[in-house]
Each structure stands twice: as structure tokens, then as C-alpha cells.
PALUMSE-983310 format. One line per 3 residues: number of its first residue (from 1); for each residue x, y, z of C-alpha. Coordinates in Angstrom, 3 decimals, always signed. Each point is the difference from the previous one (the first is absolute). Layout:
REM PALUMSE-983310
NUM> X,Y,Z  ...
REM end
This chain:
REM PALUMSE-983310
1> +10.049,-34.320,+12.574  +3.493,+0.896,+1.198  +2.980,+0.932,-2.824
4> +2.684,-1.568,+0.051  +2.233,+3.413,+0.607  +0.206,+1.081,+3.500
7> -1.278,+3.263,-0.632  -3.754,-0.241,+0.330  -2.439,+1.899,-1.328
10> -2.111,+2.090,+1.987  -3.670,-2.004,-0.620  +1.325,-2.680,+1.459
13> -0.527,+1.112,+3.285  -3.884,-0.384,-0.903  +0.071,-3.723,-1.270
16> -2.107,-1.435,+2.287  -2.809,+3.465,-0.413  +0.289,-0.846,-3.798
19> -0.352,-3.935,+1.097  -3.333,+0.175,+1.508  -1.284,+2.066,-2.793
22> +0.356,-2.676,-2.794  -1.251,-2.480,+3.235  -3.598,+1.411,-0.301
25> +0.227,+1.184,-3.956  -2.295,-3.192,-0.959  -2.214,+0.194,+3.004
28> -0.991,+3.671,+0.001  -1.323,-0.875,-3.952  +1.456,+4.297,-0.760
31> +3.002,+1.501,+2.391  +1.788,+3.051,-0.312  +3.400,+1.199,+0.819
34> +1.904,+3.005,+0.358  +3.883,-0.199,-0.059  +1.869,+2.772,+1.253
37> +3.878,+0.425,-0.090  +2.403,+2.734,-0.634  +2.324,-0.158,-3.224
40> +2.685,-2.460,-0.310  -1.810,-2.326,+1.926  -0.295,-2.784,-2.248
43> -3.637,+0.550,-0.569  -0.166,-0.983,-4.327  +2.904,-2.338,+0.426
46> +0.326,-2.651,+2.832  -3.296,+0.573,+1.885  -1.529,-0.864,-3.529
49> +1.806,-3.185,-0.428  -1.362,-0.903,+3.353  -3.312,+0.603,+0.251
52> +0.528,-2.099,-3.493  +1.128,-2.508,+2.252  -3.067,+0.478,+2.143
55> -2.651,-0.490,-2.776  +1.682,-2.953,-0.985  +0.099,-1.419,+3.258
58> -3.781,+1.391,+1.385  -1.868,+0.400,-2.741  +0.035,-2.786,-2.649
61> -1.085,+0.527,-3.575  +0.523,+3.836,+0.060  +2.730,+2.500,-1.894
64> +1.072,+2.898,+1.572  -0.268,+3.390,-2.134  +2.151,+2.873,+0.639
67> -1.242,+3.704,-1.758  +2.710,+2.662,+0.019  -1.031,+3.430,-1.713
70> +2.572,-0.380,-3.128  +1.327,-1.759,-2.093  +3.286,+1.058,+0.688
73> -0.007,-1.535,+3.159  -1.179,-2.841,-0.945  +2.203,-0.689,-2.824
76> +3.081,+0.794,+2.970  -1.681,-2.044,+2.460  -0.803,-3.240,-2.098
79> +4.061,+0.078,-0.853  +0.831,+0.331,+3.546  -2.497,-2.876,+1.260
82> +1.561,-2.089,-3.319  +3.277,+0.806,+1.403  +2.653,-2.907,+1.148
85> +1.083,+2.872,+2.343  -3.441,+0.386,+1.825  -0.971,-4.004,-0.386
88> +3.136,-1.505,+1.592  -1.415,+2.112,+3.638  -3.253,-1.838,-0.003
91> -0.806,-3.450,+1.285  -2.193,-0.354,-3.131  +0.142,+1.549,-3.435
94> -2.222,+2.915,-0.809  +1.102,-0.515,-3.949  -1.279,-3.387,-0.230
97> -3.849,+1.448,+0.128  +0.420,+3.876,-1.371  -2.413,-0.032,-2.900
100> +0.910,+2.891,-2.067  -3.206,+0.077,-2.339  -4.047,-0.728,+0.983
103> -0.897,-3.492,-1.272  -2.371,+0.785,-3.368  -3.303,-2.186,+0.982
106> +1.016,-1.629,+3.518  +0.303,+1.638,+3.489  +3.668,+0.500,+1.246
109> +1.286,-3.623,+1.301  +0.020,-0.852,+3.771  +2.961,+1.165,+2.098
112> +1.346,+2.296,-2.876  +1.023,+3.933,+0.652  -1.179,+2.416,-2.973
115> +1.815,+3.546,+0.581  -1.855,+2.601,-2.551  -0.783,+3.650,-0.473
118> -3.015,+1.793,+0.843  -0.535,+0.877,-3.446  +0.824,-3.570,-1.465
121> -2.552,-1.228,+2.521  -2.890,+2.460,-0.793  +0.671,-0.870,-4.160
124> -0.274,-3.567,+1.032  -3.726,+0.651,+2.191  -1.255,+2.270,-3.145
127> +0.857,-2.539,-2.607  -1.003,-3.469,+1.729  -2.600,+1.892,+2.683
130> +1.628,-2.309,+3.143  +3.225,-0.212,+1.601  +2.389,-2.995,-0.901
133> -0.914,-2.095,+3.497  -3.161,-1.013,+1.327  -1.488,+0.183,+3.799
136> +2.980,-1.523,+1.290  +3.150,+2.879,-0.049  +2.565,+1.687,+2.240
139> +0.283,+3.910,-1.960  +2.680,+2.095,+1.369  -0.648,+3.765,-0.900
142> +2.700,+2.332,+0.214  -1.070,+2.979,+0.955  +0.920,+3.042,-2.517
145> +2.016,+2.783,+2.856  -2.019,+2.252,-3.166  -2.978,-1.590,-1.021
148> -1.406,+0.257,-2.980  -2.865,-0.625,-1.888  +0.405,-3.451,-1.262
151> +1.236,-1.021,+3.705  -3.153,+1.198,+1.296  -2.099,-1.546,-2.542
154> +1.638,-3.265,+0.264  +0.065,-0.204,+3.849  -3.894,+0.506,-0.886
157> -0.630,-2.733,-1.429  +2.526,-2.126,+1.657  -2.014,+0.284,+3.110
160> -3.527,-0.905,-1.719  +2.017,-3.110,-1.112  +0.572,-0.570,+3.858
163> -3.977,+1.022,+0.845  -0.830,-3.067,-2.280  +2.619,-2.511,+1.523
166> -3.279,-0.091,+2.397  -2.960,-1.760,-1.870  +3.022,-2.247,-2.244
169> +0.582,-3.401,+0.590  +3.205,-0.812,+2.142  +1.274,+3.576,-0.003
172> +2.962,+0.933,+1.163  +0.869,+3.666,-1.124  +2.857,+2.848,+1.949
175> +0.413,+3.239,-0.850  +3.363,+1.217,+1.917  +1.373,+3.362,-0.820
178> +3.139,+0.655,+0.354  +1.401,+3.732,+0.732  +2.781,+1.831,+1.659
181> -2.575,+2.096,+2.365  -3.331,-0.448,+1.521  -3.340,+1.110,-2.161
184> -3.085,+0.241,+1.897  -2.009,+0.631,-3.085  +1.145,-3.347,-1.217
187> -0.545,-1.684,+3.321  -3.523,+1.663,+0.020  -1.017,-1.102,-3.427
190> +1.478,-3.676,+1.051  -2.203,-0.422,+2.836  -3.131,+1.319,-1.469
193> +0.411,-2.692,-3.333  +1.387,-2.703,+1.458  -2.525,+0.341,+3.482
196> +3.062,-0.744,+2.157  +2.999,+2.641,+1.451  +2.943,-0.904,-2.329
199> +2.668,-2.116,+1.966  +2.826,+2.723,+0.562  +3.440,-0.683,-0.248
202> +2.651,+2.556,+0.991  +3.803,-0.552,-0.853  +1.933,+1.625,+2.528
205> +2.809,+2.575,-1.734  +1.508,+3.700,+1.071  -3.316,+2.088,+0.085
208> +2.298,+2.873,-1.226  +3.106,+0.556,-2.803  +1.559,-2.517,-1.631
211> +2.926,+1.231,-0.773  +1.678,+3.271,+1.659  -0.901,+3.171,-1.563
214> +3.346,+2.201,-1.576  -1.227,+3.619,-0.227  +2.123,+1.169,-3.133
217> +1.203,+3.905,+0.362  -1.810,+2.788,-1.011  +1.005,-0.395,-3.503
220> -1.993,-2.964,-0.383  -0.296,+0.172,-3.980  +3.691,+0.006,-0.524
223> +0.749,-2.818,+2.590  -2.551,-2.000,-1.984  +1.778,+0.784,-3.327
226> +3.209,-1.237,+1.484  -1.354,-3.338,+0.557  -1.581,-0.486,-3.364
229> +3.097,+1.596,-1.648  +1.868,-2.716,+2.123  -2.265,-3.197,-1.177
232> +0.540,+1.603,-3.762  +2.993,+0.136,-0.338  +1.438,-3.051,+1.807
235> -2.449,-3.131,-1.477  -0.205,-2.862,+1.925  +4.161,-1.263,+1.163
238> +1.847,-0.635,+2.949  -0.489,+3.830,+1.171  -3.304,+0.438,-1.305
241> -1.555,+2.469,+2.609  -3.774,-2.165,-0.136  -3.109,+0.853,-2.026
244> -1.754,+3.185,+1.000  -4.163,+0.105,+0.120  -1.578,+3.534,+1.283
247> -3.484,+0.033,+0.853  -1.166,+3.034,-1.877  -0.106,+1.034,-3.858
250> +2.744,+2.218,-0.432  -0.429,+3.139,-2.603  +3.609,+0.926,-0.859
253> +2.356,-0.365,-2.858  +2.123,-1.859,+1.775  -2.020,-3.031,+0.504
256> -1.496,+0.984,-3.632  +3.681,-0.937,-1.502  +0.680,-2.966,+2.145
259> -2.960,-1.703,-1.386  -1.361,-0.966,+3.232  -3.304,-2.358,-0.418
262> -3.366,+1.099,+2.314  -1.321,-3.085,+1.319  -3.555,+1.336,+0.442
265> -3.606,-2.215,-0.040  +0.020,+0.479,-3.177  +3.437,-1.822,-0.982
268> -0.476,-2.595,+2.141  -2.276,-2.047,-2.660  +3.320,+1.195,-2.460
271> +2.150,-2.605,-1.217  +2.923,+2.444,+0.634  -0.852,+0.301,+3.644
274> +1.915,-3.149,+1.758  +3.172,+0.723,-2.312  -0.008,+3.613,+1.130
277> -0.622,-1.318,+3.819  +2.573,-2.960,-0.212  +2.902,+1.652,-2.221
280> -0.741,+3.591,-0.216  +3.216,+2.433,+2.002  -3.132,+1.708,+1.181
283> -3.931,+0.275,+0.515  -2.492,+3.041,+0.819  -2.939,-2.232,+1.731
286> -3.274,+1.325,+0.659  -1.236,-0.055,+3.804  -3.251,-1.030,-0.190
289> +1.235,-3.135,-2.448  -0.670,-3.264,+3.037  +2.817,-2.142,-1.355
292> +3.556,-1.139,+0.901  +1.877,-2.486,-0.111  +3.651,-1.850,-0.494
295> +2.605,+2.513,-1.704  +3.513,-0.279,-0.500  +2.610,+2.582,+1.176
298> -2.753,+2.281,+1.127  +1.918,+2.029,+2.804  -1.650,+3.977,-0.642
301> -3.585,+0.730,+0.293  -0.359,+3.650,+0.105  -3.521,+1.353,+1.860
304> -1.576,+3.519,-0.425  -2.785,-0.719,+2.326  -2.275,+0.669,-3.026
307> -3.130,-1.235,-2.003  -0.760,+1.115,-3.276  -4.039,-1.629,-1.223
310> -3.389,+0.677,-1.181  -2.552,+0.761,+2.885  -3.912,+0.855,-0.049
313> -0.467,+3.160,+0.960  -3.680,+0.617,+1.278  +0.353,+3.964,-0.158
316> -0.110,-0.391,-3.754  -1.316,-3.614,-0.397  +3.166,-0.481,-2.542
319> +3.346,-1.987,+0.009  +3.429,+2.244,+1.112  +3.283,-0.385,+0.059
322> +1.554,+0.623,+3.131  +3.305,-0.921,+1.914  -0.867,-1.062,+3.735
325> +2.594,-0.972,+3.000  +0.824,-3.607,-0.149  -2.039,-2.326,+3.087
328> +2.104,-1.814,+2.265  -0.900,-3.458,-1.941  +1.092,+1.278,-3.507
331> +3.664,+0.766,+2.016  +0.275,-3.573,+0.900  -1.370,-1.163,-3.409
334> +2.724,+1.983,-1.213  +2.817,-1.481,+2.363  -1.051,-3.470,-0.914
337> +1.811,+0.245,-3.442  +2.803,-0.007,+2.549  -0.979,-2.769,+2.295
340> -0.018,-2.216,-3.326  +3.375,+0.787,-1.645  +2.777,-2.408,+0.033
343> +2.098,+2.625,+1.505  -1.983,+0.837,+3.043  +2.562,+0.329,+2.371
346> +1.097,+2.906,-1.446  -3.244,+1.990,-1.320  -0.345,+3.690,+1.038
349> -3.219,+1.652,-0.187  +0.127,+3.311,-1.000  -2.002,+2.884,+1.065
352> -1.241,+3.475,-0.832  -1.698,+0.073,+3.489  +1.092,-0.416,+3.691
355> -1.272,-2.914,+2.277  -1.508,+2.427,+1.886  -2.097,+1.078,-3.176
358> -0.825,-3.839,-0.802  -1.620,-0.338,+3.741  -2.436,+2.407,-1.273
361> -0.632,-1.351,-2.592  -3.968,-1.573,-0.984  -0.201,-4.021,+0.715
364> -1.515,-0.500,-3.203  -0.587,-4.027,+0.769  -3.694,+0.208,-1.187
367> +0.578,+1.963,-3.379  -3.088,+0.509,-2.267  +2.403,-0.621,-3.397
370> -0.304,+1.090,-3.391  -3.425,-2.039,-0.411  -1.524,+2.958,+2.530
373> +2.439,+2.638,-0.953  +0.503,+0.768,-4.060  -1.860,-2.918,-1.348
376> -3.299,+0.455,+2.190  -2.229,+0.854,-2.878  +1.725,-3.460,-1.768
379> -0.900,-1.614,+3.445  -3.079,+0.917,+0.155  -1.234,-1.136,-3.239
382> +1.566,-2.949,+0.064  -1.929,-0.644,+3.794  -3.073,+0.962,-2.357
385> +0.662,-2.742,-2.648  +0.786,-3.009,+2.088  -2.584,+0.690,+2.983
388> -3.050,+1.706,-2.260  -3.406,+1.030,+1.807  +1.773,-0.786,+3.365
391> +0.000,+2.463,+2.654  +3.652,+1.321,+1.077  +0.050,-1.319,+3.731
394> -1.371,-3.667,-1.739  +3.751,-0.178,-2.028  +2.411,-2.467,+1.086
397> +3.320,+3.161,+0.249  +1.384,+1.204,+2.303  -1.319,+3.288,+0.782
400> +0.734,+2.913,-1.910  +2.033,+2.574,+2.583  -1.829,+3.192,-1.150
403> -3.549,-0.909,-0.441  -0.751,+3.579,-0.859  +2.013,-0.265,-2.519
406> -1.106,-3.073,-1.804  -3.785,+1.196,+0.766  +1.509,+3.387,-2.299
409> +1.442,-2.545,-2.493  -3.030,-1.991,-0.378  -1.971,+3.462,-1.046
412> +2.675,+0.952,-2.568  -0.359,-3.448,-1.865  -3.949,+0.416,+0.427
415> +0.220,+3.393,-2.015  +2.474,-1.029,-2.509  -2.210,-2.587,-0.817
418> +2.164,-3.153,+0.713  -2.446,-1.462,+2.758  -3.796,-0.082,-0.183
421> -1.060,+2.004,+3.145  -0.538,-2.125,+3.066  -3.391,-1.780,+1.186
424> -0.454,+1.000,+4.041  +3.075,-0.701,+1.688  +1.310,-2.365,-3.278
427> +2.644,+1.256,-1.650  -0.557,-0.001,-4.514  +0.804,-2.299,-2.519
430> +3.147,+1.181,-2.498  -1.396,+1.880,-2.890  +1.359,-1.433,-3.516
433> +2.177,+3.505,+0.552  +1.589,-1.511,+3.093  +0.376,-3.510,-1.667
436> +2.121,+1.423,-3.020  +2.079,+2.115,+2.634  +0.987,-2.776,+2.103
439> +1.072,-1.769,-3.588  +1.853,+2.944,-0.918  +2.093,-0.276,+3.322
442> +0.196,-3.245,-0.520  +1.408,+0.224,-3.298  +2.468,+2.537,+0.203
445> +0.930,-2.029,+3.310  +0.840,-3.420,-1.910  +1.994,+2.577,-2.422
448> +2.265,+1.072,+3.027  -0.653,+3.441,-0.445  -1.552,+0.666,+3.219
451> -2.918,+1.282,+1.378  -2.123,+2.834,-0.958  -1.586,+2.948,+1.617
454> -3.880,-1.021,+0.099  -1.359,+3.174,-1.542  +2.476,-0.791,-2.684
457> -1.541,-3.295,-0.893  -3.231,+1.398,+0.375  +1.072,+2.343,-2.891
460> +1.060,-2.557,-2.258  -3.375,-2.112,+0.832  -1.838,+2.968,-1.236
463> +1.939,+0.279,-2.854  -0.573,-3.901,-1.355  -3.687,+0.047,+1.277
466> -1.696,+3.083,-1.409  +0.175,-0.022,-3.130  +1.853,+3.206,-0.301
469> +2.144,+1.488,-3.486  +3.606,-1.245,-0.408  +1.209,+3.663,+0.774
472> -2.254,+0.386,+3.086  +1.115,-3.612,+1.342  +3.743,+1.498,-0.675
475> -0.761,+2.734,+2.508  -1.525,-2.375,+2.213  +2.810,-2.627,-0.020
478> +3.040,+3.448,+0.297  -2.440,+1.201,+3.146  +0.377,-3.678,+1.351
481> +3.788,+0.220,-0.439  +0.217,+2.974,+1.681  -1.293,-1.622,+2.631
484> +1.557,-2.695,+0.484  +3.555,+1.619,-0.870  -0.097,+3.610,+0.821
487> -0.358,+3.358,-1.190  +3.758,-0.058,+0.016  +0.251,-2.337,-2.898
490> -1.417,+2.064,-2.162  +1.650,+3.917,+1.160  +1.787,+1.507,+2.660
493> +1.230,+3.574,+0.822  +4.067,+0.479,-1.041  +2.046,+3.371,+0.659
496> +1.071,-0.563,-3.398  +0.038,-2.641,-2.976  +3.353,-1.623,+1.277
499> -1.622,-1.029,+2.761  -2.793,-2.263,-1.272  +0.744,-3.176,+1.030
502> -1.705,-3.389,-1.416  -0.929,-1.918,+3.181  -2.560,-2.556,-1.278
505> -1.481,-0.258,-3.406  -3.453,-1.667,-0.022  -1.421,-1.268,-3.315
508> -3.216,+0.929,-1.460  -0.697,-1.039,-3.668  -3.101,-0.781,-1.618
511> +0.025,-3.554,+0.450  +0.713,+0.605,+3.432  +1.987,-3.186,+0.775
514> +3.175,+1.353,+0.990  +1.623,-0.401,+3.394  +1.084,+2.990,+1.934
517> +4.041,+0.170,-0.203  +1.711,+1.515,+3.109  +3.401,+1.672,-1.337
520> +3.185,-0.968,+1.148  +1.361,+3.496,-1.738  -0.052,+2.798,+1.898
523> +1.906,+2.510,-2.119  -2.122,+2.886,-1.679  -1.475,-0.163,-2.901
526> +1.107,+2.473,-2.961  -2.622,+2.515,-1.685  +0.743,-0.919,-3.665
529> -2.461,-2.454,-1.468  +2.875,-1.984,-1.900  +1.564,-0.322,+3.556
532> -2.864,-1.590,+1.491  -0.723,-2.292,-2.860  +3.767,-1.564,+0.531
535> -0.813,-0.336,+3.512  +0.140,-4.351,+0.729  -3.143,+0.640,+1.384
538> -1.982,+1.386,-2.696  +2.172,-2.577,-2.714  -0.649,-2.790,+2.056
541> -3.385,-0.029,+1.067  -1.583,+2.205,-2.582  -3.275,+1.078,+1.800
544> +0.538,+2.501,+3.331  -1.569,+3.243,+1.152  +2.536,+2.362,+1.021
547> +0.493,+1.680,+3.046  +1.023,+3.629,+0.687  +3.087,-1.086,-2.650
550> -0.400,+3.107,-2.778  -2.320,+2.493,-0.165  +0.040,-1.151,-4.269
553> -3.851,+0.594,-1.193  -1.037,-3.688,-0.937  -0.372,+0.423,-3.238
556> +3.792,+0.275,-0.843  +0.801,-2.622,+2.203  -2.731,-2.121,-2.117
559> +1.458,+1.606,-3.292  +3.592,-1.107,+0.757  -1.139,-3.317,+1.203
562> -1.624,-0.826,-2.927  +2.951,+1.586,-2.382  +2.314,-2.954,+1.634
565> -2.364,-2.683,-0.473  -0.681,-0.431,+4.167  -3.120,-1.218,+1.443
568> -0.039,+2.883,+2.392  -2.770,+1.750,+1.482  +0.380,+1.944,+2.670
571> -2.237,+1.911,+2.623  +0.970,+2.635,+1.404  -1.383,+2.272,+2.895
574> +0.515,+3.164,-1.718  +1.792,+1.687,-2.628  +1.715,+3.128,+2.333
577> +2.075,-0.524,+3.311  -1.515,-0.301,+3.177  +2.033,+2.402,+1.701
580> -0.096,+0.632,+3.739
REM end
């Protein structure tokens, strides 16, 4: 499929490769694919409205699914592909057969393209126990650059639908992943489902930056100020300086009293999310965060060079925060933003580094993600629940990258009591434990408040399970938020009581059904009880523990609280300064 504008995009170069695919699709009963391309190159957009085309043309009676990991992109990408813009390239429509919802009893129809989330798609497999098409699909998979959980899970059981296309009737099912670098362990776990090598397709593309690197001076903070200060204060006109995204979360007033959103994994499921991305002077976007995609007036991206996330450390066998160098692959995920502004003529990439720095930089293309970095124990008992009683080289995932690691995992879950212990070389089945800890992730995931730390949960599970006092299960449940939140939350050291500041306030009443509240103040808190009381925090939401704020002894603060008529109780660490 050629568009109609001169300027080509890169895939094309590889029609007749991605021709002879869809050629043997029905024949070969299951086929596999792997798509490879750098950023910018069309991959989600045009190359998906032709192998649309293909299907149609190849492959009758079969829709063509396309999982992305959020729902963000999805929701961007189903307006793009809608689009008069995008539609009046293409020889033939792509908005003529998007189907933006699963049908409720009936397969998808013939010839129709589904786009949906990796999370919509595992809700739909839980409720109805199938996917929405039979033996006869084309599923395009794009590949999370950090994968997670669900994606792992999914791609799972997306290739033991493929392992049946076998004994069905007139099969004719294609997995093709699609992916802006190669991944042998997806390539490995391909070939040993499917029984065949996948078909690989390479789009050809600069194997090194994207856009030129500009080093900014040694007073890199300030020089990033100036640009956001510049965005601020001029909003989108005729000498608006473009929209300004740095790849790294910022701790400084500054950016505290410009308001500047963090687009992290977290706020991607956020209705907020695409206005702060489309309209928003500015952005701080987390690194390991695998999407991108169409922005206007875009022209800054400012680059540290760093990575802030959760990792698995096997010294301690618990999950730490650390801040790593940046690979080579989460630099060009970051210069993509660029590639796909409206303005790309005139993007500049800033950096904190020098290309000599980014040579040495790790590739990165293979990264093990968040599902086999913070969220291991989650990925693990999830593996648990949908594979029970099977041994770990029987699963259909790709392969975890620290086996050590997961084998360390596996024991921790065994001793907390979440698995039963394994049979030979079996791994358990999930404990009821482990089944009400998955539904507490679950849970507080369909909330949008996040994920939790797994020894949190396991906390909380105690607490509903075993029959404990309502006192002891309020220990319990504060333990679990400490957890999951921080001993900071609750105290810190301060010179002096001036300098207590209120960073986050997390909730913890009785009923415990309060959301945490992250607080946009960041001015100190005063050490007289009537003070705090008129503080719109403690008006407003009534219930919050107090952090490091006042070294009041609770019992005034309760006193005074009740004396005003204010549902108010409050927490606190201690009743005397924590002084350094």
C-alpha cells in the first residue's frame, strides 16, 4: 500500500517481506512474526492499515486485532486511524472497519480491525473465558519497550490461542509483534510455541540518534528552568517558544509552582493524562513509560541520561529504589516525542550528557521491564494463578532474564504462604492468601490508585483473613501503609519546626476507604492545632494522618477538633521533634 504523499514511510521498503507473510498465513494453520523498525517509522499507523489491507485481501473471513499496552494509546490511536487526515493517504479506508468495542455474544466480524488495551483485553478473557475471534485471526502485539505484567500474561495466552489454531477446523491464526528493536527472548518463545522460526521482518532506519544531541552548559538546571519559564509565560501564540517535555521527575520548587503534570505509568490510565500531553506548556515523562505519539508544538525535550524505578535486588531479596544511567533505547524512545511533533523541523534535543557519553551508553533493546523489575513478586503470582501445577520451563513467556531471581521469588511467596509448595519440578497452586492479594491489586488498580508493594498487600490480606481485633487489624493495615508509602509519610528529621514540610498526606481511618492524596502545597505547616485544623486539607477531606507537621501531642489536636465540630483524626508519628 503506497500513500498518496510522496514522502514514504520507512516499512514500505519491506512490502513484498510483509507480502509473502500473509501469502502462507492460511497454509501454515499458526505463523509468527516479528516486526522490527525504529521510531517514526510508521509502524501503529500506515503499516497497520496495510497489513489490514492484506487480511482482507489473503485471508477471508478474519479481523485483524491490534493490542497496545494502554489505553491512552489507544484512545490517541483510534482518533488518528478515524481521522479524515490519515484516511484521505490510503487507497482504502481504515475507519470503515475500526470496531471500537468487542461484539457481546459474537466473534469480531470478518475483515474488521479491533485496536484495544492490554488490560481491556485481559478483563474481556476473565469475564467471557475466550478471546472475541475464533481460529481464524491476524493479532498484532505491540511490544511494551517496559513490559509489564499484564503484557506478559497476555502474550501468554495469546500464544496458546495460536498452539490451538493447530487441531481447529480451517485455522488461520498470526501472531506478529511489532517493536522498535530486536528481542531474542520473544523470538525464542515464538519458535518454541508456534514449532516454526518466526518470519523476521527488519525496517531499515539510522541504527543510531535520531535527532542531534545539544549538550546544555554546565549549569544544566538553570538552562532547563529557562525553557520552562519560557513555555509559562508565553502560552501558545505566534511567538510561542514550543511545549517543553524533560525525561526525568524534577524535585524543585520551581517546577513545584509551575504546576507541571508527571506523566508516569501510573497516569497514563488518568483521564487527565492526554489533556496534560496535548495542551499542557510542559510535561515531566517517565523513561521507562513505552509510548509516544502525535503532539503539537513539541520543540524541547530535555534528557538527563537518567532512570528513576523499582528493581529486585537479590542481596536482600526486596524491592529498591534506585536511579540507573539511561540504555541507549530509552534515548531514542525519548527522541521519538520529537520525531512525532508537528514542528519537527525545528526540535532540539537537549542534553545533560555529551555524545561521547551516549556511545557508552548500555543498548538496552532486550529490557526485562517492570514485570521482572518492581512488580516480580506480582509477576510471579500471577504466572502461579493462570499456569497452576505447571512446571516453569512448561509456561508459554518469554523467559524471565534473571532466573535466580525468580527461583528467590518463588521461595518468598512459598513462605509467606501465597503458593502451596511445589510438587518435583511443578511449581504450587495460589493459596486463598495469594488469591485475595492478586484481588487487592486488582482493586486498588481499577480505582487508579496504583500499584502496591507486595508485602504491603500481604499485610492487609492478613488483616481481613485472621480474624484479628479491630485495634490489632489497625496496626496491621498503618504497617501496610508504611509500606506501600514510606516511613516518610508518617516522620522525618527537621533542623527545626519551620522546616517541616507536608509532602504527601496518606489517609488511614477506620473504615479504611480513603484514597491516598498527594499535596499540591508545599508550604510548612504551622505548630498550633487551630492552624492545622484551617488548613484546606484537613477542612476538606476530614480524615488524614499527619506528617512531621507539629510536634502537638494528639490529644489536643483531637480536643480542638472536636471543639469545632470537625471530623478530624489525625495520626501522628510522635509528639516531640525529630531533630537531626
Amino acid at each position: 500500500m503506497d500513500a498518496k504523499d510522496s514522502k514514504k514511510p520507512a516499512w514500505v521498503s519491506q512490502t513484498k517481506r510483509i507480502g509473502r507473510f500473509f501469502d502462507r498465513v492460511e497454509k501454515r494453520r499458526a505463523s509468527a512474526a516479528c516486526i522490527q523498525g525504529p521510531h517514526a517509522a510508521g509502524k501503529s499507523t500506515t503499516l497497520v492499515a496495510h497489513i489490514l489491507d492484506q487480511v482482507r485481501a489473503k485471508i477471508p473471513d478474519t479481523p485483524v486485532i491490534y493490542l497496545l499496552p494502554t489505553s491512552l494509546e489507544v484512545s490517541r490511536l483510534v482518533e488518528y486511524l478515524s481521522s479524515d487526515e490519515f484516511n484521505e493517504q490510503l487507497p482504502a479506508k481504515v475507519s470503515e472497519h475500526l470496531v471500537t468495542e468487542p461484539p457481546e455474544e459474537d466473534l469480531l466480524p470478518a475483515g474488521a480491525l479491533y485496536v484495544v488495551s492490554y488490560h481491556a483485553m485481559l478483563g474481556f478473557l476473565d469475564f467471557r473465558k475466550r478471546f472475541p475471534f475464533g481460529q481464524r485471526a491476524v493479532v498484532l502485539f505491540d511490544l511494551d519497550a517496559n513490559p509489564t505484567t499484564e503484557g506478559e500474561l497476555l502474550f501468554g495466552r495469546l500464544l496458546e490461542w495460536a498452539v490451538s489454531c493447530h487441531d481447529a477446523e480451517r485455522p488461520a491464526g498470526a501472531v506478529v509483534t511489532i517493536s522498535p528493536a530486536p528481542s531474542a527472548r520473544t523470538e525464542d518463545i515464538l519458535k518454541k510455541v508456534i514449532g516454526r522460526k518466526p518470519d523476521l521482518i527488519e525496517i531499515p532506519g539510522a541504527g543510531g540518534l535520531l535527532v542531534p544531541l545539544s549538550p546544555m552548559r554546565e549549569q544544566w538546571m538553570e538552562e532547563a528552568k529557562e525553557l520552562l519559564r519560557g513555555a509559562w509565560d508565553n502560552p501558545p501564540a505566534d511567538h510561542f517558544p514550543g511545549r517543553v517535555f524533560i525525561g526525568y521527575q524534577l524535585a524543585d520548587q520551581d517546577t513545584v509552582d509551575m504546576n507541571i503534570a508527571v506523566v508516569d505509568r501510573a497516569f497514563t490510565t488518568h483521564k487527565l493524562c492526554d489533556a496534560a500531553l496535548s495542551r499542557d506548556f510542559a510535561a515531566m515523562i517517565d523513561t521507562t513509560l513505552g509510548l509516544s505519539f502525535p503532539l503539537e508544538d513539541l520543540r524541547h525535550f530535555v534528557s538527563l541520561g537518567l532512570v528513576e524505578e523499582d528493581i529486585f535486588d537479590r542481596r536482600t531479596s526486596h524491592i529498591v529504589f534506585v536511579t540507573r544511567q539511561a540504555t541507549k533505547a530509552e534515548i531514542l524512545r525519548e527522541q521519538s516525542w520529537l520525531l512525532k511533533s508537528n514542528c519537527y523541523l525545528e526540535v532540539v534535543f537537549h542534553t545533560k550528557y555529551q555524545q561521547g557519553d551516549f556511545e557508552r551508553f548500555p543498548a538496552g533493546s532486550d529490557p526485562p521491564g517492570q514485570a521482572y523489575r518492581g512488580d516480580i513478586f506480582w509477576t510471579a503470582l500471577n504466572l502461579v494463578g493462570q499456569w497452576p501445577g505447571k512446571a516453569p520451563s512448561a509456561l508459554p513467556i518469554r523467559s524471565p532474564p534473571d532466573n535466580r531471581a525468580m527461583a528467590e521469588v518463588m521461595r518468598r511467596i512459598i513462605v509467606l504462604g501465597c503458593i502451596t509448595p511445589p510438587v518435583g519440578v511443578d511449581i504450587g497452586q495460589l493459596s486463598a492468601k495469594g488469591r485475595l492479594m492478586l484481588d487487592t491489586r486488582r482493586v486498588l488498580q481499577d480505582l487508579g490508585l496504583g500499584g502496591i508493594d507486595v508485602h504491603a498487600a500481604h499485610l492487609l490480606t492478613c488483616a481481613q483473613m485472621q480474624g484479628h481485633s479491630s485495634n490489632l487489624q489497625r496496626v496491621i493495615i498503618q504497617m501496610a501503609a508504611l509500606l506501600a508509602h514510606g516511613i516518610h509519610t508518617m516522620c522525618t528529621k527537621v533542623e527545626s519546626d519551620a522546616q517541616a514540610y507536608l509532602h504527601k498526606v496518606v489517609v488511614l481511618d477506620a473504615d479504611i476507604e480513603e484514597d491516598p492524596i498527594d499535596c499540591v502545597s508545599q508550604r510548612p505547616f504551622s505548630t498550633s492545632a487551630e492552624e492545622i485544623l484551617d488548613s484546606h486539607l484537613a477542612l476538606e477531606r476530614g480524615h488524614c494522618v499527619i506528617k512531621n507537621v507539629t510536634m502537638i501531642p494528639r490529644g489536643l489536636i483531637r480536643q480542638v477538633g472536636e471543639q469545632r465540630g470537625i471530623p478530624f483524626q489525625a495520626l501522628v508519628a510522635t509528639e516531640y521533634p525529630l531533630r537531626t
